[in-house]
C-alpha positions as CSV (number, residue, x, y, z in Angstrom):
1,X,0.0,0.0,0.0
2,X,1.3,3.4,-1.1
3,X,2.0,6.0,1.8
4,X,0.3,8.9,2.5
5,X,1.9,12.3,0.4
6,X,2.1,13.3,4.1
7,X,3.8,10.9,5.1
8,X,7.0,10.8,2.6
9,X,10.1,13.0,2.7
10,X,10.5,15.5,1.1
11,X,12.0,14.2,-2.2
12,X,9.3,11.6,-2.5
13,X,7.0,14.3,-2.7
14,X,8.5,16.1,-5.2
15,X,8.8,12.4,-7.4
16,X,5.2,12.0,-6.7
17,X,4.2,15.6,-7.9
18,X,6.1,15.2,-11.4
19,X,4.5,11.8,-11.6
20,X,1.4,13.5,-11.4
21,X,2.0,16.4,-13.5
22,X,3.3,13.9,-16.2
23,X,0.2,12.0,-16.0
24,X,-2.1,14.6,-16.0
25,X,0.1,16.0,-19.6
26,X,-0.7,12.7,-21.1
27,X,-4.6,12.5,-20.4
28,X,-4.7,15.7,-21.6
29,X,-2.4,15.1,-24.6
30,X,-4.9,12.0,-25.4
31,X,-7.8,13.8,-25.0
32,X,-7.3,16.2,-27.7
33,X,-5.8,15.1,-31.1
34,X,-3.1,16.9,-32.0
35,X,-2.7,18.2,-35.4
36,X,0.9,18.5,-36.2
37,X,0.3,20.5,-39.2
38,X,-1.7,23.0,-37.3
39,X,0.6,23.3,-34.6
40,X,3.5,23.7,-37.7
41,X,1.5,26.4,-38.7
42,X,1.0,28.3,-35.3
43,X,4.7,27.7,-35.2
44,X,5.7,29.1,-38.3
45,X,3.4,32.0,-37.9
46,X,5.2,33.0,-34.7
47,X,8.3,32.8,-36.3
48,X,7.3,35.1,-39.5
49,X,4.9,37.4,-37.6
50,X,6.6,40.3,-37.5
51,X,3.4,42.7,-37.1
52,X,3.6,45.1,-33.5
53,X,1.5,44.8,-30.7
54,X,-1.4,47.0,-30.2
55,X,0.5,49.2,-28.0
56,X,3.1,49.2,-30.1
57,X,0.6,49.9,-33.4
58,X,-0.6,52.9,-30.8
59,X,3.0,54.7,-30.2
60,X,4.1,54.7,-34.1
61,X,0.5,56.2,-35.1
62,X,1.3,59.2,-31.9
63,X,4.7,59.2,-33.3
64,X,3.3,60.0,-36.9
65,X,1.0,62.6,-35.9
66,X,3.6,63.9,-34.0
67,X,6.0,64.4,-36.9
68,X,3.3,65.6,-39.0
69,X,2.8,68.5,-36.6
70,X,6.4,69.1,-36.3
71,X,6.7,69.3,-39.8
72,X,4.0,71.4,-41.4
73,X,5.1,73.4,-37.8
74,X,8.5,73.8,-39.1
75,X,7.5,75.3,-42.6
76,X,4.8,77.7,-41.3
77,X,6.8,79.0,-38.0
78,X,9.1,81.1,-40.4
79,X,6.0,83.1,-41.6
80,X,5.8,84.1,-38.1
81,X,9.1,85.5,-37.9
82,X,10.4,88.9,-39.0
83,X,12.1,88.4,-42.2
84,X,15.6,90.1,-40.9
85,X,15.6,87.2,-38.6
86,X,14.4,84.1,-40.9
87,X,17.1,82.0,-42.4
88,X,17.2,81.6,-45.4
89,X,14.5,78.4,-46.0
90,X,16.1,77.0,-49.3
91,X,17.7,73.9,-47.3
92,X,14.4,73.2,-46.1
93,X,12.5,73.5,-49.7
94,X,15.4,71.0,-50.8
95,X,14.8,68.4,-48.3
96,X,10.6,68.3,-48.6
97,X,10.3,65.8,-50.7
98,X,12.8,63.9,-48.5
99,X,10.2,65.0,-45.7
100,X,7.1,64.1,-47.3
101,X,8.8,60.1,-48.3
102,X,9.6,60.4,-44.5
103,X,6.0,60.6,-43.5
104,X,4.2,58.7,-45.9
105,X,6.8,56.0,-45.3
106,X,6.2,56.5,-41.3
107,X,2.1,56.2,-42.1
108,X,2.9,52.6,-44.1
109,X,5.0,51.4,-40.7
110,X,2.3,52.8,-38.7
111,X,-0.7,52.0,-40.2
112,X,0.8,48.7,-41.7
113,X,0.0,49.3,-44.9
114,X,2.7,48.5,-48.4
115,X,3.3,52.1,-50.1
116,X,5.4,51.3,-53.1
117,X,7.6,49.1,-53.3
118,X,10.1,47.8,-50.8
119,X,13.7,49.1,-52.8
120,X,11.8,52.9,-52.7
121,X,11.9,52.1,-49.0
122,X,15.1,51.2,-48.6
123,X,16.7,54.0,-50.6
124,X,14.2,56.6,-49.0
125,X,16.0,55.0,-45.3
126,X,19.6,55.7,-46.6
127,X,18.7,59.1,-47.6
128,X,17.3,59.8,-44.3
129,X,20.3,58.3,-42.4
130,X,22.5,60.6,-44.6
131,X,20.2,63.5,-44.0
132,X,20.3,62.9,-40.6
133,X,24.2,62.7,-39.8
134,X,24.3,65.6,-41.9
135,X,21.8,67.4,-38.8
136,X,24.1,65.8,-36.3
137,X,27.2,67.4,-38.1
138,X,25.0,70.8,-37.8
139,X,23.8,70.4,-33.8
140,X,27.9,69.4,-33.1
141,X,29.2,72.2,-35.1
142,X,26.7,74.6,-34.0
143,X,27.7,77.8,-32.2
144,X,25.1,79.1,-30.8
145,X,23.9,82.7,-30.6
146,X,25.0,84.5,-27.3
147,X,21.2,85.4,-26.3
148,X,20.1,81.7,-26.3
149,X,22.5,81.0,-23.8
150,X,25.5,77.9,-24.1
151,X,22.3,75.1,-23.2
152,X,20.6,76.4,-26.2
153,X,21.8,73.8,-29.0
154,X,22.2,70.2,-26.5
155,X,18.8,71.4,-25.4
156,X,17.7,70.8,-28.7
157,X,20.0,68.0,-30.2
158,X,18.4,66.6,-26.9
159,X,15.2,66.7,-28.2
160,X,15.6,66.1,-31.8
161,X,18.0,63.1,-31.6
162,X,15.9,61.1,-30.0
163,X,13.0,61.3,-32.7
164,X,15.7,61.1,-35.8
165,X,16.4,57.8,-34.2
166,X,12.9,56.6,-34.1
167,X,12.2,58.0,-37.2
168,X,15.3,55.3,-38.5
169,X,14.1,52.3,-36.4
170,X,9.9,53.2,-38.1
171,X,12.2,53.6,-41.3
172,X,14.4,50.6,-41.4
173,X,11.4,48.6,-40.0
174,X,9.3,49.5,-42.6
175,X,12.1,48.8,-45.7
176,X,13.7,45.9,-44.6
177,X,12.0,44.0,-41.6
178,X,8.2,44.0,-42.3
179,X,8.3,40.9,-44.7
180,X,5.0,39.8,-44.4
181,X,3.4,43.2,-45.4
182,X,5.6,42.9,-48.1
183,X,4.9,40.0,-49.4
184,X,1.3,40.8,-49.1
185,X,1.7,43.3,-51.4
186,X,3.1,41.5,-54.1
C-alpha cells in the first residue's frame, strides 16, 4: 500500500508531484488530437509574424501625428518671424520631398499598410540616415547665438535626436523588416 503524500520525505513528494503532473500532460495530450500541421502552422506564424503589438501599433501612429505637426510646424513657424531674422529656407525647400517620403513611409510602418515598393523604402531609409548625420554634423558644429545662452543647441540635439532615431528604427522597420506586409503586397 502506497504511503500517504504526508507521510513521505521531502524528495518523494516532489517524485510524486512530477509523476502527477506527467500523467495529468498525457490525459490531456490524449484527450485532444493533436494536429501536427496546425501546430506547424501556429509555429511558423510565430516565427514570420513580424506585425507590432497593439501598444506598439498605438505609439508609431502618436509618433506620426507627432512628426506631421512638427513638420507642417516647421515650414509655417518662419512666416511668423520677421524676415531680418528668418534664415534663409532653401535647405528646407530642398529636403521636402525627403520629408514628405519620411511621413508617408512612417504612415505605411504605422498604419501597416505596403506604399510602393520595398527598394523605394530602402533607398528613401539611406537618404534619411545621410540626411540625418548631416543634422548631427550641424547640432555638433553649431555655435550658438550669445542670447540663447550655451544650453541652447544640446537642449535641442536633446530633443531632436531622439525622434531622428525613431524616425530610422519606423524607417528601417518598414524597408527591410516588415516581410509579411511585403509579401502581401506582391
Amino acid at each position: 500500500m502506497e504511503q500517504p503524500l504526508s507521510e513521505r520525505g521531502g524528495e518523494s513528494c516532489l517524485l510524486a508531484y512530477a509523476a502527477w503532473r506527467v500523467s495529468r500532460a498525457r490525459v490531456k495530450q490524449a484527450a485532444s488530437p493533436v494536429n501536427p500541421e496546425r501546430n506547424a502552422r501556429k509555429r511558423a506564424a510565430l516565427i514570420l509574424d513580424d506585425r507590432l503589438p497593439v501598444k506598439w501599433h498605438r505609439f508609431w501612429k502618436s509618433y506620426f501625428f507627432l512628426m506631421v505637426a512638427m513638420t507642417i510646424g516647421g515650414f509655417v513657424f518662419p512666416f511668423f518671424v520677421p524676415p531680418e531674422d528668418r534664415p534663409d529656407g532653401y535647405e528646407e525647400l530642398v529636403l521636402l520631398p525627403l520629408y514628405i517620403a519620411q511621413l508617408v513611409g512612417l504612415f505605411g510602418f504605422a498604419y501597416s499598410r505596403a506604399i510602393g515598393t520595398r527598394r523605394i523604402w530602402q533607398l528613401v531609409f539611406g537618404a534619411t540616415v545621410l540626411e540625418e548625420a548631416w543634422m548631427l554634423y550641424g547640432f555638433v558644429t553649431a555655435i550658438p547665438p550669445p542670447e540663447l545662452g550655451s544650453s541652447f543647441v544640446p537642449g535641442i540635439a536633446a530633443i531632436a535626436v531622439p525622434l531622428l532615431i525613431l524616425l530610422c528604427v519606423a524607417l528601417y522597420s518598414y524597408a527591410f523588416r516588415a516581410k509579411e506586409l511585403w509579401s502581401k503586397a506582391t
